[in-house]
C-alpha positions as CSV (number, residue, x, y, z in Angstrom):
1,X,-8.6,-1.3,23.2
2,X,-5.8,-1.7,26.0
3,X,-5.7,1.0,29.0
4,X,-3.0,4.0,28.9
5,X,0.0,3.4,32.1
6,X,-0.9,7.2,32.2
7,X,-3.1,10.0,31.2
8,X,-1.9,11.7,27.9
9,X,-1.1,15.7,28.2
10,X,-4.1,18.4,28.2
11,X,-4.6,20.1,24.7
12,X,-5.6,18.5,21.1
13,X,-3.6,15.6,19.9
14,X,-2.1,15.4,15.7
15,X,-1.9,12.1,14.8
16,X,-0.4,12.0,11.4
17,X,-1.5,8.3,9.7
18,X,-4.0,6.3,10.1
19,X,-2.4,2.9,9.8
20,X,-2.3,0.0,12.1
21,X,-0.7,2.1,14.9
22,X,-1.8,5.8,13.9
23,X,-5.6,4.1,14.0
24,X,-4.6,3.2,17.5
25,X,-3.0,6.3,19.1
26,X,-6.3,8.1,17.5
27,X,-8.5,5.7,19.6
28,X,-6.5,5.1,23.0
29,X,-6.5,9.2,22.5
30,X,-10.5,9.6,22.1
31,X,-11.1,7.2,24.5
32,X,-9.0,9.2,27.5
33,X,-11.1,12.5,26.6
34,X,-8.5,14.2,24.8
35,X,-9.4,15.6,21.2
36,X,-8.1,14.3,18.6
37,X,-7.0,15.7,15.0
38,X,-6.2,12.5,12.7
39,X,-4.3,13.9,9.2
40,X,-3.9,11.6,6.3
41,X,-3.5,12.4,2.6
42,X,-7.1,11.1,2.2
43,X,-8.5,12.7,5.1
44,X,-9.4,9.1,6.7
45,X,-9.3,7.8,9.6
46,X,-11.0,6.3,12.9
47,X,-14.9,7.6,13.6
48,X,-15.2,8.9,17.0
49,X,-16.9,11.6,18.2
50,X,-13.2,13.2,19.8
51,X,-11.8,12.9,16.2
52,X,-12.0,14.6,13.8
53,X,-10.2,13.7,10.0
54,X,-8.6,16.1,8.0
55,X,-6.6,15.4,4.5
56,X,-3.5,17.4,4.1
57,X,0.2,17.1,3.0
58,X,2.1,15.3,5.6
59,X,5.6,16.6,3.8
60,X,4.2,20.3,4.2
61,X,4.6,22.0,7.6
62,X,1.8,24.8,6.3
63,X,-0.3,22.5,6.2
64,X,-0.1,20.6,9.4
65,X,-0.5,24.2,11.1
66,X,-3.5,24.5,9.1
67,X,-4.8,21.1,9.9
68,X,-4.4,21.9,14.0
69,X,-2.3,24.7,14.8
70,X,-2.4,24.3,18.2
71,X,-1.5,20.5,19.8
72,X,-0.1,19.0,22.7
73,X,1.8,16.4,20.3
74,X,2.2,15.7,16.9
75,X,2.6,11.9,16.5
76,X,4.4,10.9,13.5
77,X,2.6,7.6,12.1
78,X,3.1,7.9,8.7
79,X,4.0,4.8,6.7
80,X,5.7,6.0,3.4
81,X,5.3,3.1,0.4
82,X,8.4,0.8,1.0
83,X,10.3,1.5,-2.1
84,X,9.9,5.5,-1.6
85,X,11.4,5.7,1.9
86,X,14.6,7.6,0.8
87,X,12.2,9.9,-1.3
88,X,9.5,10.8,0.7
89,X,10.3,10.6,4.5
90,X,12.8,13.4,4.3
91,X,10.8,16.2,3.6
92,X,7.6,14.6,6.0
93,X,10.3,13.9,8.8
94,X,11.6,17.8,8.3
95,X,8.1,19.0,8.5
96,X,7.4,17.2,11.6
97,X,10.2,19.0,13.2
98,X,8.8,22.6,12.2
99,X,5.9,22.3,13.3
100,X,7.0,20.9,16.6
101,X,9.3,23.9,16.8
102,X,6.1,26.1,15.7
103,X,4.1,25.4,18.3
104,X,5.1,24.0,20.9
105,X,3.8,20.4,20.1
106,X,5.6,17.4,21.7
107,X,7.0,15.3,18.4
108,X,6.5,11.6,19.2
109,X,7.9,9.6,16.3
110,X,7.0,5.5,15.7
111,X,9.9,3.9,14.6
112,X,12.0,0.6,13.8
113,X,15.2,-1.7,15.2
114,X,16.4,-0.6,11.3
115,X,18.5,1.3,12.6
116,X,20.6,-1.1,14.5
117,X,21.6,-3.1,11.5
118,X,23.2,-6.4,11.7
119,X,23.5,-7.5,15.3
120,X,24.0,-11.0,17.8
121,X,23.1,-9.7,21.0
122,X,19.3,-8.5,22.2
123,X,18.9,-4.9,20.9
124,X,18.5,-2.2,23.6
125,X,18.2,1.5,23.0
126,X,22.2,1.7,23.6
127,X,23.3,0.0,20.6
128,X,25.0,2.2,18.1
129,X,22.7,3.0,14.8
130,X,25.6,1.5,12.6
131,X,23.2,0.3,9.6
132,X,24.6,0.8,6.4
133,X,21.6,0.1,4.3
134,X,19.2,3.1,2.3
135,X,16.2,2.8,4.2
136,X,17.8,2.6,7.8
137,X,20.0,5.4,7.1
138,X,17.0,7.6,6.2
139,X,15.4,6.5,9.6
140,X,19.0,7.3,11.6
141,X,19.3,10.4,10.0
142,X,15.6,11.3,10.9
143,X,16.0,10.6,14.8
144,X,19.8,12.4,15.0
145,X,18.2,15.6,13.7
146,X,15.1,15.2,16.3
147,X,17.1,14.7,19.1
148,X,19.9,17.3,17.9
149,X,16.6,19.6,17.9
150,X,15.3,18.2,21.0
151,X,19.2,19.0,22.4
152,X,19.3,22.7,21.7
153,X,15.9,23.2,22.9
154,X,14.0,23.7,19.7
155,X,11.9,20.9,20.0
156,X,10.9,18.2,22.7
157,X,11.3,14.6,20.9
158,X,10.8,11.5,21.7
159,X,10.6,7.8,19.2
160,X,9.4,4.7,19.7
161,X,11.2,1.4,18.3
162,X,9.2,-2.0,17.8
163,X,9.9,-5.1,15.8
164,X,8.0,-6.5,13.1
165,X,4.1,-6.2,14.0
166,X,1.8,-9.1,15.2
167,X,-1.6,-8.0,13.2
168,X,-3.8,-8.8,10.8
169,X,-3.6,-7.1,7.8
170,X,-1.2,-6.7,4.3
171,X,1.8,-5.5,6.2
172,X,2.6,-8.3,9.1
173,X,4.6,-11.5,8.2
174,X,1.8,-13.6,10.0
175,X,-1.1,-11.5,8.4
176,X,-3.0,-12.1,5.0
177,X,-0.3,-14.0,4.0
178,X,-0.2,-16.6,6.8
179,X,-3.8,-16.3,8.5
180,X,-6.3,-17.0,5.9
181,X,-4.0,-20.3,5.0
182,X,-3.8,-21.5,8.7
183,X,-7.2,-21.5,9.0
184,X,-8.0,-23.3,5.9
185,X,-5.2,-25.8,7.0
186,X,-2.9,-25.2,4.0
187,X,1.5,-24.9,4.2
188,X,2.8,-21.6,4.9
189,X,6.2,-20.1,3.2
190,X,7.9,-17.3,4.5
191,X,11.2,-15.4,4.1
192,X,14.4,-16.4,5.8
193,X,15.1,-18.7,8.9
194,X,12.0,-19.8,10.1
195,X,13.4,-21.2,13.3
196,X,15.4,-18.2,14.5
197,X,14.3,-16.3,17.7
198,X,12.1,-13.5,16.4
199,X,10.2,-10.7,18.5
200,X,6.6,-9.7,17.6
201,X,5.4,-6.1,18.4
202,X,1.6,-5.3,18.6
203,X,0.5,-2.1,17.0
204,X,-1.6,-1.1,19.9
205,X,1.8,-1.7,22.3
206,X,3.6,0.8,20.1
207,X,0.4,3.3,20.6
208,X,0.2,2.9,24.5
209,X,4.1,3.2,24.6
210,X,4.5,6.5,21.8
211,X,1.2,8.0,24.0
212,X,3.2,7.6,27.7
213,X,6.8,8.5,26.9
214,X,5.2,11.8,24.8
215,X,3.0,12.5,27.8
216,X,5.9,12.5,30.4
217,X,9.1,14.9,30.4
218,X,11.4,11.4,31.1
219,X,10.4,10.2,27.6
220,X,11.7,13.1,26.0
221,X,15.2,13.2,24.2
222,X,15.8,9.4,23.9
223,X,14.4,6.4,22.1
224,X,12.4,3.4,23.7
225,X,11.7,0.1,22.9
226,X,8.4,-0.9,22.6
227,X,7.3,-3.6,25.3
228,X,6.8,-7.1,23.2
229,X,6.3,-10.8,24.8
230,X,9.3,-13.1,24.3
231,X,10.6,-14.0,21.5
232,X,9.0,-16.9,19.3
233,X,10.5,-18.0,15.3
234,X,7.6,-17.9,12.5
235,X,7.7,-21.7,12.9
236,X,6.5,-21.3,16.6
237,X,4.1,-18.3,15.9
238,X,2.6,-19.8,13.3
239,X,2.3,-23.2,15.4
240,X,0.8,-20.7,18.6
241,X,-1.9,-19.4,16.0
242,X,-2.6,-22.5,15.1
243,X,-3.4,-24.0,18.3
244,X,-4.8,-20.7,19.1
245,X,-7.5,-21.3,16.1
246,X,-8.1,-24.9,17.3
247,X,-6.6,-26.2,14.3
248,X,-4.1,-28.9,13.1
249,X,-0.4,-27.9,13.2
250,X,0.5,-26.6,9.2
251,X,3.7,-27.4,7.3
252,X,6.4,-24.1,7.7
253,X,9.2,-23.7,5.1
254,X,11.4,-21.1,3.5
255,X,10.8,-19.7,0.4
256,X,13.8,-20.9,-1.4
257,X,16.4,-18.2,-1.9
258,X,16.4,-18.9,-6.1
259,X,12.8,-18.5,-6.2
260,X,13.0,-15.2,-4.2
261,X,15.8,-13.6,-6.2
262,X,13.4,-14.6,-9.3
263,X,10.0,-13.2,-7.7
264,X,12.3,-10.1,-6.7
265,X,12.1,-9.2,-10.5
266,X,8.8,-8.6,-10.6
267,X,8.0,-7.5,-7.2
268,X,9.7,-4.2,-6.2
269,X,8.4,-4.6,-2.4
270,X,10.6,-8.3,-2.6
271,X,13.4,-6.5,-3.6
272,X,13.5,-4.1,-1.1
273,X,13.6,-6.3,1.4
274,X,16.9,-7.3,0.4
275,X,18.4,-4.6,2.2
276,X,17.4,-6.4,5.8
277,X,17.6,-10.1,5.0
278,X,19.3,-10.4,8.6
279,X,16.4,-9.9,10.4
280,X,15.0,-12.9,9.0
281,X,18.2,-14.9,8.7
282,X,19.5,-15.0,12.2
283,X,17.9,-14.1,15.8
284,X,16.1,-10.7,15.5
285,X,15.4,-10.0,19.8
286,X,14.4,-6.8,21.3
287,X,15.4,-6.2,25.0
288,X,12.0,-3.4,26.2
289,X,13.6,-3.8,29.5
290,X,14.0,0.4,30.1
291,X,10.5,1.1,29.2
292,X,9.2,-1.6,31.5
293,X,11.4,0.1,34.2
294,X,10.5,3.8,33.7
295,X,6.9,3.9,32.6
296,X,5.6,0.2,33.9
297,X,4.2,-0.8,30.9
298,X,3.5,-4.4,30.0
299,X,2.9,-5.9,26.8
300,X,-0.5,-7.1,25.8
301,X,-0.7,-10.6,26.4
302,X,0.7,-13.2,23.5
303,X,-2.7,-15.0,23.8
304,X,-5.0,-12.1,23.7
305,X,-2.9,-11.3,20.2
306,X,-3.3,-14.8,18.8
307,X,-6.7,-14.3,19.7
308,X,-7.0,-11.5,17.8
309,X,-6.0,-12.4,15.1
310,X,-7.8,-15.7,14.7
311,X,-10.8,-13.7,15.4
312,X,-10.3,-11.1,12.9
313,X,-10.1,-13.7,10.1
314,X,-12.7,-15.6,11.0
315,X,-15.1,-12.5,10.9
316,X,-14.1,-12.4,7.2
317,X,-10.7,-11.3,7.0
318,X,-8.2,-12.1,3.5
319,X,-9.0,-15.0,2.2
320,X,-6.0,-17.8,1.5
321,X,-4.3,-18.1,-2.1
């Protein structure tokens, strides 16, 4: 697990989710001494001594009190199914913000470049959140009432914003989908333009950085980008992982737009993604540029991260189909 810039605040930590990054903030957390209070619908979680699990209603401020009534942050790491995003992160994001205002607790929020919508310049916290689609709007509208809240003084807020997630697992473009078939030297298909400039965010990256900016009173009120290595299109990730893996060099092509349209029917997640076909179809780049300059903070290294992942597939990660 990679080293904080700086030491989190004093006081028990809420980490709400206990996905790729929530998992993370838990750990980096644990690991710096600080307690830690990791809610899920489930009650799972990280083991570790400093943690403790607790299964609660992330869309219910009551019981986020009840769950810790008392932290130093609340980290919002939820990750609402896809298709439910207009549905369900309303009522979560609202109770985030009363219990922030309840007591006391820093709200440090993990979110995306959604916001941004179509773009041809590198994105940098400046831009205007001009996206017209569903789901960004929900994520807009979720920040604009943080920061009006963190504004009047209600609340101290601060988010996060990385771009799509270099790990393994279901939810990266390069994970179960791409790993397991590199490795047993088969063709990979993915959605879009496979040689446009794309950035990759690690999930421990967004941790470190949502950690620091909640720790430090110049993180609060703003957004930040999280800090990501240069930019690299799915034809040259997956060629980096494969060289990475020791491997020969795998065919990388598009799934056809027809055959897409037709899976769309009968996958809902497919069709959802309809809504940001432009970060796939044209260069998708983040500029990190003021978090570097403020906090420091580097991103981990593209080869540790190719490493990882090899590594985590080889131990027995998804197989290839």
């Amino acid at each position: 697990m990679s080293t904080l810039p700086i030491a989190p605040m004093e006081g028990t930590h809420l980490v709400v989710g206990a996905g790729e990054v929530g998992t993370a903030v838990a750990l980096l957390l644990a690991e710096a001494g600080r307690p830690v209070v990791v809610v899920t619908r489930s009650g799972s979680g990280p083991d570790h001594p400093m943690i403790r699990r607790v299964a609660a209603d992330a869309s219910s401020a009551e019981a986020l009190v009840t769950a810790e009534p008392n932290a130093a942050v609340i980290y919002n790491c939820v990750n609402p199914v896809y298709t439910r995003w207009v549905e369900d992160w309303p009522p979560m994001a609202a109770a985030f913000i009363t219990y922030a205002e309840r007591t006391g607790a820093v709200l440090a929020t993990v979110s995306n470049l959604y916001g941004y919508g179509p773009v041809n310049v590198p994105m940098t916290e400046a831009l205007p959140l001009a996206a017209a689609g569903a789901k960004a709007q929900v994520r807009v509208r979720m920040w604009e009432e943080a920061k009006a809240a963190n504004a009047s003084g209600r609340i101290r807020a601060t988010e996060v914003r990385g771009s799509d997630y270099i790990c393994p697992g279901p939810q990266s473009m390069l994970g179960d989908r791409v790993m397991p078939r590199i490795l047993s030297g088969k063709g990979v298909q993915l959605l879009g333009d496979v040689d446009q400039p794309h950035t990759w965010t690690a999930p421990v990256d967004v941790a470190r950085t949502l950690i620091t900016v909640a720790s430090n009173e110049r993180g609060w009120g703003r957004a930040w980008h999280v800090p990501s290595n240069p930019p690299r299109s799915q034809r040259e990730a997956v060629g980096d992982l494969c060289s990475a893996a020791g491997v020969a060099s795998v065919k990388v092509s598009s799934v056809p737009s027809i055959l897409l349209a037709v899976m769309g029917v009968f996958q809902p997640m497919l069709k959802e993604l309809k809504e940001t076909d432009y970060q796939r179809e044209r260069s998708y780049v983040l500029d990190d540029s003021a978090v570097r300059m403020a906090f420091g903070i580097e991103p981990t290294p593209w080869s540790d991260l190719l490493a990882g992942m090899v590594g985590h597939y080889r131990a027995g990660g998804a197989k290839a189909t």
